[in-house]
C-alpha angles and dihedrals in degrees: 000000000000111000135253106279121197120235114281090232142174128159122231110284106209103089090035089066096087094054097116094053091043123081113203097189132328089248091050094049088053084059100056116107116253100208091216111179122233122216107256107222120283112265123291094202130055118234092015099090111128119242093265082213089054103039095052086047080057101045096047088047089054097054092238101154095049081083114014143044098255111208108256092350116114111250116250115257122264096256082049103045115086093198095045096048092057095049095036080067101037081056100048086045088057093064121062096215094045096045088049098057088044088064091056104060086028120062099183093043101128085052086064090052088050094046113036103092103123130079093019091127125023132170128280094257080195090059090048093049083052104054112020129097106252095217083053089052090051085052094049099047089054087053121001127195156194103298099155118038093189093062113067100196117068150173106316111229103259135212093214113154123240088264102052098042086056097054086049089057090047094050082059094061102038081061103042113126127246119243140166123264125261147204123274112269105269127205088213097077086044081107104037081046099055096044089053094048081063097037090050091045087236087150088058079076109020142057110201098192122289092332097072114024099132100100125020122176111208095245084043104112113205098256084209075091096050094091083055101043100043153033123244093246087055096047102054096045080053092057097044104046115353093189085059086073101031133000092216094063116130104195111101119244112245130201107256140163117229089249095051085049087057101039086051091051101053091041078064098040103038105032117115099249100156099145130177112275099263127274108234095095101136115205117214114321137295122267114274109258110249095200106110110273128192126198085244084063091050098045094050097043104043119347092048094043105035115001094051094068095068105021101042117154113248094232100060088048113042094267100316110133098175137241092283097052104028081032121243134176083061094295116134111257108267107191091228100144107180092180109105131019099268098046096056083045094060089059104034092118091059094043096079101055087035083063088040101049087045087052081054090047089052098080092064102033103032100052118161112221113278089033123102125225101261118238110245151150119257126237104237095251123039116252118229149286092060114218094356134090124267122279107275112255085254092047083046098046087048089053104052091030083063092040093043086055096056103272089277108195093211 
C-alpha cells in the first residue's frame, strides 16, 4: 500500500510578493529566518578545490539557493526563496498579532496557511558537501531520485552544462570532510549490526530497503542509498558523530563502542536490501471529469496552489515570472505563465503530456519506503509538476474535465 502523502501545496503568490517590504510586527520579523550561510570546510584534497567564481555561477544556474543555504553564496530573498517563504508564513501564522495583521494586507491569507506544506524542511546542503562521494553527486545531478520516502517533494531534474555540473561536483570535494580510516566492511557484524539497528532505534528515523519500512521521518534519507552515497570512512565518522563532520547535521550522536560503529556500518552497507522497483509507475492519465468546472475550481485546486510558484505572471510580482516561466534549474525560459486565465489558456494543448510525462517520472522521484527508484528513460523535457509528485488522479481528472469543456471561466 502506497503511503500517506501530504498535499503538494503552494498559495498564491501575487500579493506575497511584497513580504519582504511588509512588517508584520516587530516580534514576527525577529522570527524570520535569516538564511545566514555557513563556511563549508576548507578543501581535503589538494588541487580539487572548485573555481569559487564558477561554482557560485553553478550554483546560482541551478537554483540552489531557492531552497538551501548555499556556502559563501548570499541567500535568495524571501520573496525568492521557496523554503523561507513557507516558513516565513507557518511562523506569522503562530502568533496571533502577527497572523491578524497578515489578514489585513493579505486577503487570501487563510488560503496560504491551507496550502503551504512543501519545502519546509530541506537538506544541509553543507552536510551533504562533508560526507558524499563526489562521482556519486555528479550522477545524481544528471538524474536524481527519490532519497527520502517520507518527503514528498524532491530534487528537481536539472539542465546544468557539462561545466557547471562539474564545478558543482568539485565543490563537493574541496569540501569533503576529513575523517580516519577504517577497516574493510566485514560479513561477520552483519548480526551484531542488525540487532543494534533495532536496539539504537535507528529504524524510528530511518528505512534501510525492504528490511526496515515501518517508520520514515521526512529528512530521513533511505539508508538502502548510503553504499552508493558514501564511502565507508565517511560513513562510519558519520555514525559515530555526525557534528564532527557538519555542524548543521541533524542526526543525533549515540554512544557507541568502535566495534558497534563498525558493526552498524557494515549492517547498512552489507544487508541484503534488493527490493521490487517501486510501484508508483502511472500509466496515461486518468479520464476528464464530466462534472461542470469552472476556471475558479482549477485555479483553486492546481494552478493557484502549485502551478503559480514557477510559472507566476510578472505583473502580479514585481516583475518576477518564475523559474518556469523566466527558466531556472538550468532549463531555458519558457514564457508559460499559469497565473491567470489567459495565460493557462494560451497553453491548454501542452498541459495534458506535461501531467503525463510527470506521472512517467513518478516511478523514479515519488518512491514509498521498501521500494526501490525504477531505472528509465527521461522524456526530454521534465513534467510537471518539477520536484514535486504527480497530480493526484482527482487534480488530473479536474484539469482535463475543464479543458475537455471548453475552459469555461464561469
Amino acid at each position: 500500500m502506497r503511503r500517506a502523502r501530504r498535499s503538494t501545496a503552494f498559495g498564491t503568490v501575487g500579493l506575497l510578493s511584497g513580504l519582504i517590504m511588509v512588517s508584520l510586527s516587530a516580534a514576527s520579523a525577529g522570527t524570520v529566518p535569516s538564511g545566514a550561510s555557513t563556511p563549508v570546510p576548507g578543501p581535503s584534497h589538494p588541487g580539487a578545490a572548485a573555481s569559487s567564481d564558477s561554482l557560485h555561477a553553478a550554483w546560482q544556474a541551478g537554483g540552489c539557493p531557492l531552497c538551501h543555504d548555499v556556502p559563501d553564496v548570499a541567500p535568495a530573498s524571501r520573496q525568492d526563496s521557496c523554503t523561507d517563504c513557507h516558513t516565513w508564513i507557518r511562523k506569522v501564522s503562530a502568533s496571533p498579532a502577527a497572523r491578524e495583521k497578515a489578514m489585513q494586507v493579505f486577503p487570501l491569507w487563510t488560503r496560504y496557511e491551507k496550502n503551504v506544506a512543501s519545502y519546509l524542511q530541506v537538506p544541509s546542503l553543507q552536510a551533504a558537501m562533508a560526507r558524499l562521494d563526489p562521482a556519486w553527486v555528479d550522477g545524481y545531478l544528471q538524474d536524481p531520485h527519490d532519497l527520502r520516502p517520507g518527503l514528498p517533494e524532491g530534487m528537481p531534474r536539472f539542465a546544468l552544462s557539462d561545466a557547471q555540473r562539474k564545478a558543482i561536483v568539485d565543490g563537493f570535494a574541496a569540501a569533503t570532510a576529513s575523517v580516519p580510516a577504517t577497516p574493510a566492511p566485514d560479513p561477520a557484524r552483519l548480526a551484531a549490526g542488525e540487532a543494534l539497528f533495532t536496539a539504537k532505534a535507528c529504524a524510528g528515523c530511518h528505512s534501510l530497503g525492504w528490511r526496515h519500512k515501518e517508520t520514515v521521518l521526512p529528512m530521513a534519507p533511505d539508508l538502502a542509498h548510503t553504499r552508493a552515497r558514501m564511502d565507508k570512512d565517511h560513513v562510519a565518522a558519520w555514525i559515530r558523530d555526525p557534528k564532527s563532520l557538519s555542524d548543521q547535521a541533524t542526526m543525533p550522536t549515540l554512544p557507541l563502542t568502535d566495534e558497534e560503529v563498525l558493526a552498524l556500518r557494515d549492517y547498512v552497507l552489507l544487508a541484503d536490501i534488493d527490493g521490487t522497483p517501486t510501484s508508483a509507475m502511472r500509466s496515461g492519465l486518468p479520464a476528464p471529469t464530466t462534472e461542470p468546472v469552472a476556471w475558479a475550481d482549477v485555479e483553486r485546486e492546481v494552478f493557484g496552489k502549485i502551478c503559480v510558484h514557477c510559472h507566476m505572471d510578472p505583473a502580479q510580482n514585481e516583475g518576477r515570472a518564475g523559474p518556469g516561466n523566466a527558466g531556472g534549474f538550468g532549463w531555458a525560459a519558457t514564457g508559460i505563465e499559469l497565473q491567470t486565465y489567459e495565460g493557462v489558456v494560451s497553453v491548454a494543448d501542452r498541459i495534458p503530456d506535461a501531467l503525463a510525462r510527470r506521472r512517467h517520472e513518478a516511478a523514479r522521484d515519488d518512491v514509498a519506503p521498501g521500494e526501490l527508484p525504477a531505472a528509465l528513460t527521461r522524456p526530454e523535457r521534465p513534467g510537471m509538476p518539477l520536484g514535486l509528485p504527480p497530480l493526484s488522479d482527482e487534480q488530473t481528472a479536474l484539469v482535463l474535465g475543464w479543458i475537455d469543456q471548453g475552459m469555461p471561466r464561469e
